[in-house]
mmCIF file as Biopython writes it, N, C-alpha, C and O atoms, coordinates in Angstrom:
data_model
#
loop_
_atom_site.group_PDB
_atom_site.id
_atom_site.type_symbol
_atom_site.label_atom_id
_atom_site.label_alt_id
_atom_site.label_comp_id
_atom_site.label_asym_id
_atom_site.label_entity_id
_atom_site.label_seq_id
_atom_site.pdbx_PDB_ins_code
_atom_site.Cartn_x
_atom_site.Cartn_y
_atom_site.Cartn_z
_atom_site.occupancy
_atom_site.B_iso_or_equiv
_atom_site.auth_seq_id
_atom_site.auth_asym_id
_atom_site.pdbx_PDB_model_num
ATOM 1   N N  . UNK A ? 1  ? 46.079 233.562 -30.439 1.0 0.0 1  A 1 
ATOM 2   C CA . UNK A ? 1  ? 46.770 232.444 -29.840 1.0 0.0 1  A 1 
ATOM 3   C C  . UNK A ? 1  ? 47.087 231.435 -30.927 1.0 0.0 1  A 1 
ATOM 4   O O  . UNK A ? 1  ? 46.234 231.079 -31.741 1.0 0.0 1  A 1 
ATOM 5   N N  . UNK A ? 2  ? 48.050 231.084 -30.922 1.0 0.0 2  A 1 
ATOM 6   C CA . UNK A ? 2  ? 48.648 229.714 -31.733 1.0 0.0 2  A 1 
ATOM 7   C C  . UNK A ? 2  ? 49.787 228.927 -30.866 1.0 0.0 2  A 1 
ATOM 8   O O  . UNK A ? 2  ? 50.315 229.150 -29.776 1.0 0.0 2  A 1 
ATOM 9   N N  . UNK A ? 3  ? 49.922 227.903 -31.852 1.0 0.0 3  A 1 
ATOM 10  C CA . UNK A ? 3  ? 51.542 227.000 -31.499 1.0 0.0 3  A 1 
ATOM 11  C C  . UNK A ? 3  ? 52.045 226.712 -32.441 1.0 0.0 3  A 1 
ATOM 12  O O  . UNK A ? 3  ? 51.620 225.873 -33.235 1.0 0.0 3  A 1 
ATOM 13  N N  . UNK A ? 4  ? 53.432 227.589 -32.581 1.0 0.0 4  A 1 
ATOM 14  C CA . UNK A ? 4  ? 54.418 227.125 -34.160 1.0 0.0 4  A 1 
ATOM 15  C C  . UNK A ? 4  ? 55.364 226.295 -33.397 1.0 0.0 4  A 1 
ATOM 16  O O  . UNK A ? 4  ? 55.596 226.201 -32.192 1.0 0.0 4  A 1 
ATOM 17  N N  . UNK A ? 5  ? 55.894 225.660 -34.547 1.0 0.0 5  A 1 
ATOM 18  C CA . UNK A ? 5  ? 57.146 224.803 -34.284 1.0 0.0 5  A 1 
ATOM 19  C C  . UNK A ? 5  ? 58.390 225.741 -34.152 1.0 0.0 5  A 1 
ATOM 20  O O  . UNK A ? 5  ? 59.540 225.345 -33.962 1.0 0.0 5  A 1 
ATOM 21  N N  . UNK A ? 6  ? 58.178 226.432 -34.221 1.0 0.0 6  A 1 
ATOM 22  C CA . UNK A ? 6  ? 59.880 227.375 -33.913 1.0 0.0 6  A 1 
ATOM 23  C C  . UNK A ? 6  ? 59.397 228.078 -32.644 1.0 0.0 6  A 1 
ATOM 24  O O  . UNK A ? 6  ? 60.164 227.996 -31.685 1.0 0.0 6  A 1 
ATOM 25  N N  . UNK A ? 7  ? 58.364 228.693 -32.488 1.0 0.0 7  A 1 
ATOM 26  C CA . UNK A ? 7  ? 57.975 229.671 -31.233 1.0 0.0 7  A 1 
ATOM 27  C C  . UNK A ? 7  ? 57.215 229.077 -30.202 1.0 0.0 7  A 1 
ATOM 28  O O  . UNK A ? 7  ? 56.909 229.805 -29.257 1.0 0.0 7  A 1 
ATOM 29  N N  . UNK A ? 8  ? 56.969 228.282 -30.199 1.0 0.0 8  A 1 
ATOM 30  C CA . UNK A ? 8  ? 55.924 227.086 -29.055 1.0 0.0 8  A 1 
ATOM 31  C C  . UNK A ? 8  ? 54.559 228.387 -29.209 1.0 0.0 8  A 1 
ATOM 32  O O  . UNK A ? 8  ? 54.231 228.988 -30.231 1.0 0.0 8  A 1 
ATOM 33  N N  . UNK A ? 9  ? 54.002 228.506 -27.869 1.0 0.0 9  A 1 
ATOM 34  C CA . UNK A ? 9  ? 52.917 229.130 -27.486 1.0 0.0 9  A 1 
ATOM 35  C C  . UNK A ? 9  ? 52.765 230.243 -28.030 1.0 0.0 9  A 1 
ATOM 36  O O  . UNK A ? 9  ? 53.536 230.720 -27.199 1.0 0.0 9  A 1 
ATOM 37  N N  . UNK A ? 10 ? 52.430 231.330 -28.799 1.0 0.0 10 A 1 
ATOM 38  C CA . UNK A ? 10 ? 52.060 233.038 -28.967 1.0 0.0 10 A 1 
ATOM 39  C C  . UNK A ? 10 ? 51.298 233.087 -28.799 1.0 0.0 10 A 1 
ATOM 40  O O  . UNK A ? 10 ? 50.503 232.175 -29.029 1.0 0.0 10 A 1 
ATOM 41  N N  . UNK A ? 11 ? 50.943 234.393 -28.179 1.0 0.0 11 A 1 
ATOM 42  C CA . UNK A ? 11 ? 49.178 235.664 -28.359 1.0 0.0 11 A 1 
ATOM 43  C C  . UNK A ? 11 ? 49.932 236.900 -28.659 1.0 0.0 11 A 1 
ATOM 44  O O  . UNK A ? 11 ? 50.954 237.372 -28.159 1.0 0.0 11 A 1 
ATOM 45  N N  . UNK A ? 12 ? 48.997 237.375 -29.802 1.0 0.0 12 A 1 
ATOM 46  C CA . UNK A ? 12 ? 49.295 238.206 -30.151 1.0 0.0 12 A 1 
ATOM 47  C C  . UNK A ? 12 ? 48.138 239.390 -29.757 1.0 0.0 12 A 1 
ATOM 48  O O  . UNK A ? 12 ? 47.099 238.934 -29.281 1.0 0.0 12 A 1 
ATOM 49  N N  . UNK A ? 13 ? 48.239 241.186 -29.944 1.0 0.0 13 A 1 
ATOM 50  C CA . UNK A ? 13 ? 47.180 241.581 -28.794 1.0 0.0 13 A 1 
ATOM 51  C C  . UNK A ? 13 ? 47.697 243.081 -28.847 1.0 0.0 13 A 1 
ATOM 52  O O  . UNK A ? 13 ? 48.794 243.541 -28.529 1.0 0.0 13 A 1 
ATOM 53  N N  . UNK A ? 14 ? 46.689 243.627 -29.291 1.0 0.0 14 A 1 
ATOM 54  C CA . UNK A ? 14 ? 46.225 245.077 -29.369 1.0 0.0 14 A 1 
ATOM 55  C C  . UNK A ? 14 ? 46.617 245.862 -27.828 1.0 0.0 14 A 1 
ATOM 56  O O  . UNK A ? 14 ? 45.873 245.698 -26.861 1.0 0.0 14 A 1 
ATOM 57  N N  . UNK A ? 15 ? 47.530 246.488 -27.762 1.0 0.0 15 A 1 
ATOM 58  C CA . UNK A ? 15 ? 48.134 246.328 -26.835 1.0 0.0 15 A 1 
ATOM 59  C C  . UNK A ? 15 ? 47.774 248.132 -26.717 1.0 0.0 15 A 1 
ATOM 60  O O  . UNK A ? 15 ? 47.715 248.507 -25.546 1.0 0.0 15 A 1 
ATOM 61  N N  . UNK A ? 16 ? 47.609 248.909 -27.454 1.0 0.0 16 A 1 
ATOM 62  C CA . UNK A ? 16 ? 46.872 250.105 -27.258 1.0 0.0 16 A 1 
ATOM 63  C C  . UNK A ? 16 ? 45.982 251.002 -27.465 1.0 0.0 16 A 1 
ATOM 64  O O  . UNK A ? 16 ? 45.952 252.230 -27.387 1.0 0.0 16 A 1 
ATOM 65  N N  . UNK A ? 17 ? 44.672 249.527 -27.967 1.0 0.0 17 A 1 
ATOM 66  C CA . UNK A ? 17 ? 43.141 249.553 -28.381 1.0 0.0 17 A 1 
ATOM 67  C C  . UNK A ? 17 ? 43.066 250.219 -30.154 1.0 0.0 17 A 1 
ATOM 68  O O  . UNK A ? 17 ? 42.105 250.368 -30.909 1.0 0.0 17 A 1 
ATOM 69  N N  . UNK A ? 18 ? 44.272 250.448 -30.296 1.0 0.0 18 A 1 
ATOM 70  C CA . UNK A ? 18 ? 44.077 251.249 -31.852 1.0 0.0 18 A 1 
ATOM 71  C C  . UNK A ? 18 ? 43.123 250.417 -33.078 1.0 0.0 18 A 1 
ATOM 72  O O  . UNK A ? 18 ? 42.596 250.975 -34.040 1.0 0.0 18 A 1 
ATOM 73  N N  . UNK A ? 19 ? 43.059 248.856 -32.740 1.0 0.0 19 A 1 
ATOM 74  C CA . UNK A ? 19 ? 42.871 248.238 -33.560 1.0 0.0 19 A 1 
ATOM 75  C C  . UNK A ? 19 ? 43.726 247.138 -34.261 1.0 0.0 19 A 1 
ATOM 76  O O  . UNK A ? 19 ? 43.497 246.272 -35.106 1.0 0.0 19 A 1 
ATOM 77  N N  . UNK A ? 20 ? 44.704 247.507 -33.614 1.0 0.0 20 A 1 
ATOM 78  C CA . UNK A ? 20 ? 45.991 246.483 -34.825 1.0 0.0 20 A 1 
ATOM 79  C C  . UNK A ? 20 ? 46.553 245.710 -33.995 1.0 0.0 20 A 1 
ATOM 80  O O  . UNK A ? 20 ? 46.529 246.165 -32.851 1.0 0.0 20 A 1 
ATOM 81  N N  . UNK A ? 21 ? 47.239 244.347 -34.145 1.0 0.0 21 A 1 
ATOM 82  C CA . UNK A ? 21 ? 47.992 243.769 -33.152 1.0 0.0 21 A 1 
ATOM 83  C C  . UNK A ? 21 ? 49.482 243.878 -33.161 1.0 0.0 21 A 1 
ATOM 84  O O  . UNK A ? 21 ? 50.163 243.366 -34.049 1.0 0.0 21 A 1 
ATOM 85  N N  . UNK A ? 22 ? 49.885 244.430 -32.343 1.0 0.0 22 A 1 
ATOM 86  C CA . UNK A ? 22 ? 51.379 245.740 -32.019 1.0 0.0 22 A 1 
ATOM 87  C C  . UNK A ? 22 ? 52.126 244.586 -30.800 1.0 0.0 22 A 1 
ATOM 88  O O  . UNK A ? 22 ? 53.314 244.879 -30.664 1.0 0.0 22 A 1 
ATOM 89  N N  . UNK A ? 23 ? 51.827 243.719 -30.162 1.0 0.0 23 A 1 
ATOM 90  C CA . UNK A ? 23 ? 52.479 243.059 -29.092 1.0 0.0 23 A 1 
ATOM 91  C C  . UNK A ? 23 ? 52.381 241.445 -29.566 1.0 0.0 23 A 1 
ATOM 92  O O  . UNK A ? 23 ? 51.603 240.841 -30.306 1.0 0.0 23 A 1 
ATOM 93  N N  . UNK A ? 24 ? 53.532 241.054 -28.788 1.0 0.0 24 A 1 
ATOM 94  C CA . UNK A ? 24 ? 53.432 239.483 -29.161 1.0 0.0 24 A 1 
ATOM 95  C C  . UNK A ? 24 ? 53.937 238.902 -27.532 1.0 0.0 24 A 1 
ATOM 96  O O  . UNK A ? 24 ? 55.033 239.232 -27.078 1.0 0.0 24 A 1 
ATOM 97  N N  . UNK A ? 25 ? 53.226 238.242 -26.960 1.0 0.0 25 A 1 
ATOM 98  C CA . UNK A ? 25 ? 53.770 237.377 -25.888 1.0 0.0 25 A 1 
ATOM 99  C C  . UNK A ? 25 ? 54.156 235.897 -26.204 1.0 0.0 25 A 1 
ATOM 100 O O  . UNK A ? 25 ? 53.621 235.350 -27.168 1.0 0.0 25 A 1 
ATOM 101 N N  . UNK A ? 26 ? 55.067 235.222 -25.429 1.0 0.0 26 A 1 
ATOM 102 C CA . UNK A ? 26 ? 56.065 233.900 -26.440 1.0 0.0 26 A 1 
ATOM 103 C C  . UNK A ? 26 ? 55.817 233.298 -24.861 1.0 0.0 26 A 1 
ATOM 104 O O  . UNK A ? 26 ? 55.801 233.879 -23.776 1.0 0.0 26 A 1 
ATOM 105 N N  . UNK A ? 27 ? 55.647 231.984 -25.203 1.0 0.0 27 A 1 
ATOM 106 C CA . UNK A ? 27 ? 56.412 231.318 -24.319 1.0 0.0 27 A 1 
ATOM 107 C C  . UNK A ? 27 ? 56.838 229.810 -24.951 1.0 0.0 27 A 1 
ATOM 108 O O  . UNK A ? 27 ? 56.423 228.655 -25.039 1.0 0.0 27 A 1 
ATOM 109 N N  . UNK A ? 28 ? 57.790 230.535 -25.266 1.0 0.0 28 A 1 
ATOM 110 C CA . UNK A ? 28 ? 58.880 228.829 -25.916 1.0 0.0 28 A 1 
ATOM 111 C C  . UNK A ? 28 ? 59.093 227.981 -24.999 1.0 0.0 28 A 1 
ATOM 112 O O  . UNK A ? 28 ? 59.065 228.077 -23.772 1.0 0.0 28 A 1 
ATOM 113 N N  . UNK A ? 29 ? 59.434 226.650 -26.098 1.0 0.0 29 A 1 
ATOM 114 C CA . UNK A ? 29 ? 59.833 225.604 -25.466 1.0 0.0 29 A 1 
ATOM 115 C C  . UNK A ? 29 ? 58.517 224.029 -25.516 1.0 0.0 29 A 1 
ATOM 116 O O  . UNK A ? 29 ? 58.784 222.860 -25.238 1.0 0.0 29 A 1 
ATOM 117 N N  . UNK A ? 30 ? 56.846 224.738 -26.066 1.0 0.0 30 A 1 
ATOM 118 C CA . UNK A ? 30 ? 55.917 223.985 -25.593 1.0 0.0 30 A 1 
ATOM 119 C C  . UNK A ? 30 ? 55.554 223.398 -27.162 1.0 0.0 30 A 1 
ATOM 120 O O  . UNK A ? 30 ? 55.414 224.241 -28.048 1.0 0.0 30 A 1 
ATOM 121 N N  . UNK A ? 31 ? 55.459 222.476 -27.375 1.0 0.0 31 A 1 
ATOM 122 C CA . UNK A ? 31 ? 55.272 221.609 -28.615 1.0 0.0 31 A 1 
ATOM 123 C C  . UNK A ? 31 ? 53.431 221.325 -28.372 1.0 0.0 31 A 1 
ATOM 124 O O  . UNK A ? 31 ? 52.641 221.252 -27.431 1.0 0.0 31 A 1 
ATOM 125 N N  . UNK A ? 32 ? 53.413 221.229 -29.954 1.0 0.0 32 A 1 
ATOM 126 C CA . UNK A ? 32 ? 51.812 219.654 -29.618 1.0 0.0 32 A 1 
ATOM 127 C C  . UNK A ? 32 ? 51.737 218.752 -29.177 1.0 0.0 32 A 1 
ATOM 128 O O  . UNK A ? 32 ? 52.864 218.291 -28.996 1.0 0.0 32 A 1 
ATOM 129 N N  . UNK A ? 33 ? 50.912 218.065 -28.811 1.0 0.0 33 A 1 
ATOM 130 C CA . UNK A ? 33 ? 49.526 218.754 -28.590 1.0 0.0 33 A 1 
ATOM 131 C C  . UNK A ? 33 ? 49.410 219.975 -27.425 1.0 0.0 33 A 1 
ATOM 132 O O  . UNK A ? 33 ? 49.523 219.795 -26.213 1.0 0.0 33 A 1 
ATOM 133 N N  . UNK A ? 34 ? 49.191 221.090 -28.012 1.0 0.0 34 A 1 
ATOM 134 C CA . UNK A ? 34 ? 48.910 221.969 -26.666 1.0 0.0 34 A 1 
ATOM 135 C C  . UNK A ? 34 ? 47.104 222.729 -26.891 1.0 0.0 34 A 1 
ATOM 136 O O  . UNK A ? 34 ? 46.546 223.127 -27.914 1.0 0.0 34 A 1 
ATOM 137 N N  . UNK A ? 35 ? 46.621 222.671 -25.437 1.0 0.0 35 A 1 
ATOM 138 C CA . UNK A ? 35 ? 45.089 223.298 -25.631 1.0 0.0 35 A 1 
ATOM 139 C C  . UNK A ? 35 ? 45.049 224.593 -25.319 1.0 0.0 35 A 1 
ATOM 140 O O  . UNK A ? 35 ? 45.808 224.815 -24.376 1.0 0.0 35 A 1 
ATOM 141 N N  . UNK A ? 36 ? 44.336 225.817 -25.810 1.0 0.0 36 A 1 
ATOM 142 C CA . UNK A ? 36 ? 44.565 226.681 -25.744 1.0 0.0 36 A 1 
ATOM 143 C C  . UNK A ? 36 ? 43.288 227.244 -25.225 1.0 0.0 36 A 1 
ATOM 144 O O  . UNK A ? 36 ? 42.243 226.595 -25.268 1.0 0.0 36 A 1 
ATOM 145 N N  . UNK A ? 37 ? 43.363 228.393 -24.756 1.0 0.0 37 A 1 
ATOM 146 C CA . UNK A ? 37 ? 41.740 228.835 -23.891 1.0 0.0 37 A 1 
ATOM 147 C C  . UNK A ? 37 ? 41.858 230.513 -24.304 1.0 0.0 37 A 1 
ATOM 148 O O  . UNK A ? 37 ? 42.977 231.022 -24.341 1.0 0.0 37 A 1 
ATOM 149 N N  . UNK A ? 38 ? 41.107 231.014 -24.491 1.0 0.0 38 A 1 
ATOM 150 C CA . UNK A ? 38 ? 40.757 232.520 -24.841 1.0 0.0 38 A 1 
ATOM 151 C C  . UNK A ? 38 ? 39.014 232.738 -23.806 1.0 0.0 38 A 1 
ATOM 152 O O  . UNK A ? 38 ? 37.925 232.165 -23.843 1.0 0.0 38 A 1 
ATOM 153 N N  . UNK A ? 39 ? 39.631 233.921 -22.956 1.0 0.0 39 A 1 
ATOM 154 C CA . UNK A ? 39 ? 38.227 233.977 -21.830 1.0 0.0 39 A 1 
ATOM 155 C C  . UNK A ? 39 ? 38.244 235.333 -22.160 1.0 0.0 39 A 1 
ATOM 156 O O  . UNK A ? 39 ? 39.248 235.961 -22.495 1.0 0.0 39 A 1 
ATOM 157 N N  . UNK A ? 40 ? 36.820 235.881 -22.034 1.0 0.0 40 A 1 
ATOM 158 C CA . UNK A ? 40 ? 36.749 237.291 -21.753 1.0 0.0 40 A 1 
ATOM 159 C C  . UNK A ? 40 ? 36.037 237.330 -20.706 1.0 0.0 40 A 1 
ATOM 160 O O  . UNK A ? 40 ? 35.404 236.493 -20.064 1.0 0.0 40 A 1 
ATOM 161 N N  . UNK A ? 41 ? 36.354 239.145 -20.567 1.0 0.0 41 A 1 
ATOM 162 C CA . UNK A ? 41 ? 35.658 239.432 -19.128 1.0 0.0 41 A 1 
ATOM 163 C C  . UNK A ? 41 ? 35.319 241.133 -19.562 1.0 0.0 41 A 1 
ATOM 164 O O  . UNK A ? 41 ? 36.186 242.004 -19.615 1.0 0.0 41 A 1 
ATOM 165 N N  . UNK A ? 42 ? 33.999 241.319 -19.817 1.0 0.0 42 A 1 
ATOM 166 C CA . UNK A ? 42 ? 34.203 242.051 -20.310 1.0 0.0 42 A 1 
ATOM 167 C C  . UNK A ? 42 ? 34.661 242.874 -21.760 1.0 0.0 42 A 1 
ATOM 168 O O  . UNK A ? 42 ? 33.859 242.843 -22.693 1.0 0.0 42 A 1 
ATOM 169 N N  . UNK A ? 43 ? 35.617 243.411 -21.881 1.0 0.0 43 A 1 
ATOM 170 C CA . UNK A ? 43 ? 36.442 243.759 -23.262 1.0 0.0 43 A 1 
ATOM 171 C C  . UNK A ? 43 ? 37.769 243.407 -23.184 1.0 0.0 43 A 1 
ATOM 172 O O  . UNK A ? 43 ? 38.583 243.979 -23.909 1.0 0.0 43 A 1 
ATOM 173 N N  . UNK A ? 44 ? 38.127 242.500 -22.366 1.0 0.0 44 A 1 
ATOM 174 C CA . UNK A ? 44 ? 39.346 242.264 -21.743 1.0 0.0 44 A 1 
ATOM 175 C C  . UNK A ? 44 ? 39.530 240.611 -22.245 1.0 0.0 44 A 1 
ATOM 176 O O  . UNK A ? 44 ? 38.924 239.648 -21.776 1.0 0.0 44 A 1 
ATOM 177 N N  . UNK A ? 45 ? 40.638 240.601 -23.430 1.0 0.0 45 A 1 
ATOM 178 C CA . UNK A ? 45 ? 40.376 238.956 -23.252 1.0 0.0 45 A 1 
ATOM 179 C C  . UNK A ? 45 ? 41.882 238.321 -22.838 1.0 0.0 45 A 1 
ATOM 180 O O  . UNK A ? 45 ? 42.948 238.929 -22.743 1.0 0.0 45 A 1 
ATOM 181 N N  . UNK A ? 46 ? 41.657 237.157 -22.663 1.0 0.0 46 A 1 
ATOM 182 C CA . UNK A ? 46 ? 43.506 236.892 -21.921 1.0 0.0 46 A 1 
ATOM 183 C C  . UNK A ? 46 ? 43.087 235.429 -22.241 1.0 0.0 46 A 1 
ATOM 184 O O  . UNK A ? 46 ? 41.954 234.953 -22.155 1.0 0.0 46 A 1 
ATOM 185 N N  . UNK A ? 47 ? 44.463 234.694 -22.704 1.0 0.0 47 A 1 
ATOM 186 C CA . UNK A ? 47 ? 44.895 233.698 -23.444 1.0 0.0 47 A 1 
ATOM 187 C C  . UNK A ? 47 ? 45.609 233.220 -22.714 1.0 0.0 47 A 1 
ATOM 188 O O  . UNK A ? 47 ? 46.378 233.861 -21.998 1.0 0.0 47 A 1 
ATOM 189 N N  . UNK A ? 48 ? 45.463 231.445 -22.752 1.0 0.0 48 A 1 
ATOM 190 C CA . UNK A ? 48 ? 45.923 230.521 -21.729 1.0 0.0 48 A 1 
ATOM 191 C C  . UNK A ? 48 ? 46.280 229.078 -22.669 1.0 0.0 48 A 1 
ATOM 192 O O  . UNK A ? 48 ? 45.570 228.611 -23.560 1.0 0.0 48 A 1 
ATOM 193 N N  . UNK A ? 49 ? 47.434 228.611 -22.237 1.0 0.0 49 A 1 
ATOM 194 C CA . UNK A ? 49 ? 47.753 227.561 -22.649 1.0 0.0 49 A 1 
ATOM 195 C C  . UNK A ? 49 ? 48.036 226.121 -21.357 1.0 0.0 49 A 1 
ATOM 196 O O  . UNK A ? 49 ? 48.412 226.354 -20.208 1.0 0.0 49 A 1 
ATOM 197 N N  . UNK A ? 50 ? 47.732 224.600 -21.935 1.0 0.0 50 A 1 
ATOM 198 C CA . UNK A ? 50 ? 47.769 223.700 -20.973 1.0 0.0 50 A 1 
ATOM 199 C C  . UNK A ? 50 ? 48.343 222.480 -21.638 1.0 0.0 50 A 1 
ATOM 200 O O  . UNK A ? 50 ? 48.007 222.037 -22.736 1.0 0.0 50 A 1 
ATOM 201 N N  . UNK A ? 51 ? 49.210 222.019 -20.866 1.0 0.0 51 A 1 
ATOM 202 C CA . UNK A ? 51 ? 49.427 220.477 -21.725 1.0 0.0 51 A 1 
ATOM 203 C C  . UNK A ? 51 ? 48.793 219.561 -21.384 1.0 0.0 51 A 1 
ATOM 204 O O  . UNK A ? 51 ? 48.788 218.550 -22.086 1.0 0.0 51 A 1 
ATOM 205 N N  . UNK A ? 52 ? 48.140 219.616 -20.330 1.0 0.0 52 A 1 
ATOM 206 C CA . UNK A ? 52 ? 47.416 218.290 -19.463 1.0 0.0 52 A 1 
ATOM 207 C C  . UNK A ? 52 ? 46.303 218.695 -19.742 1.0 0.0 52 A 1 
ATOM 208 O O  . UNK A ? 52 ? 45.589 217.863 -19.183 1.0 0.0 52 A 1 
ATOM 209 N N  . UNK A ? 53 ? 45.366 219.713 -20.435 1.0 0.0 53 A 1 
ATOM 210 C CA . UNK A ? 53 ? 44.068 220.111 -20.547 1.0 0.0 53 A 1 
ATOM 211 C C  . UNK A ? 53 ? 43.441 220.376 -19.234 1.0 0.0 53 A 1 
ATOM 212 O O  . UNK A ? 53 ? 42.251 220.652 -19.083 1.0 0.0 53 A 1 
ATOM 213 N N  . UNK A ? 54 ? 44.422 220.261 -18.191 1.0 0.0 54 A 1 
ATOM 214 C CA . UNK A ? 54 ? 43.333 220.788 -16.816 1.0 0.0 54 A 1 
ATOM 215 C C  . UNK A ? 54 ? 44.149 221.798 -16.157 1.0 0.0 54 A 1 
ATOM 216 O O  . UNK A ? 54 ? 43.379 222.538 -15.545 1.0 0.0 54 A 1 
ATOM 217 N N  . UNK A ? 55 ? 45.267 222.140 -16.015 1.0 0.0 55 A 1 
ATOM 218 C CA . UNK A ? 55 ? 46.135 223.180 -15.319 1.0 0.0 55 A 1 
ATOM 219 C C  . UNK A ? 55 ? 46.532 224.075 -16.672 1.0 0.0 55 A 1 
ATOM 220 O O  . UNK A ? 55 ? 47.281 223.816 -17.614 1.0 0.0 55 A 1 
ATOM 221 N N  . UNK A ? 56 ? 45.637 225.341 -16.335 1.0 0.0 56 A 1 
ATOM 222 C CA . UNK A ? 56 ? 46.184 226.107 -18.013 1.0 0.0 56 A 1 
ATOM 223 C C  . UNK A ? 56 ? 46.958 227.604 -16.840 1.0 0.0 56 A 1 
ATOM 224 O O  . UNK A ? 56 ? 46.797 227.930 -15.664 1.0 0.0 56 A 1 
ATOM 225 N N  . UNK A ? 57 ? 47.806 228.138 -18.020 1.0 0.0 57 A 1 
ATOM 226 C CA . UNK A ? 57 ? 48.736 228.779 -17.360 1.0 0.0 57 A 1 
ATOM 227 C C  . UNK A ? 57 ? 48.648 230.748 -18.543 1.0 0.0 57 A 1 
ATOM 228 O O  . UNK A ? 57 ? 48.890 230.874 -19.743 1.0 0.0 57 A 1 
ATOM 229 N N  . UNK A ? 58 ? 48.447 231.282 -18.061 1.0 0.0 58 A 1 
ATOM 230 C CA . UNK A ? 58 ? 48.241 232.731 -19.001 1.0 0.0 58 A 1 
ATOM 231 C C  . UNK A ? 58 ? 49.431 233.433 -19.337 1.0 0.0 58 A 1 
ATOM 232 O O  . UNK A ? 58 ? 50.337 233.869 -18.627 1.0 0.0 58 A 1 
ATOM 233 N N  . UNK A ? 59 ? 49.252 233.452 -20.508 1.0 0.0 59 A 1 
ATOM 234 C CA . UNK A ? 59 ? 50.255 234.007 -22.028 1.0 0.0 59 A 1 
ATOM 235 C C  . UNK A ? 59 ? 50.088 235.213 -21.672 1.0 0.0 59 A 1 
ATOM 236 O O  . UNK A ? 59 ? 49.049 235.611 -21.146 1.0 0.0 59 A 1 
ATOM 237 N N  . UNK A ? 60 ? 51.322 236.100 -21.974 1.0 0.0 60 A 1 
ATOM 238 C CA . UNK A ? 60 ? 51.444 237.696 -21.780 1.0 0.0 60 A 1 
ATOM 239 C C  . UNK A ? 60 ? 50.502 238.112 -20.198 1.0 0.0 60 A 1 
ATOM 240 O O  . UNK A ? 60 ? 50.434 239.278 -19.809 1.0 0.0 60 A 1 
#
């Protein structure tokens, strides 16, 4: 997970366990300050972004 100035939000993500990161999910348009959340469950992790720090919304 990051936030660039050209791409707003990315996660990037091993998308067929090989080891390498092969997928990129975008969601443009979101500037700084943005908070970012990484949860697992399991071996399963999923990436979330929020501008208000209380309503976060999931990347890819």
């Amino acid at each position: 997970m990051a936030v660039t100035p050209g791409n707003g939000v990315v996660r990037e993500y091993d998308s067929n366990g090989d080891g390498y990161l092969d997928t990129e999910a975008k969601i443009t348009g979101i500037k700084a300050p943005v908070w970012l959340r990484l949860t697992r469950t399991g071996n399963q992790v999923s990436g979330y972004y929020s501008t208000n720090g209380t309503t976060f919304t999931q990347v890819g």
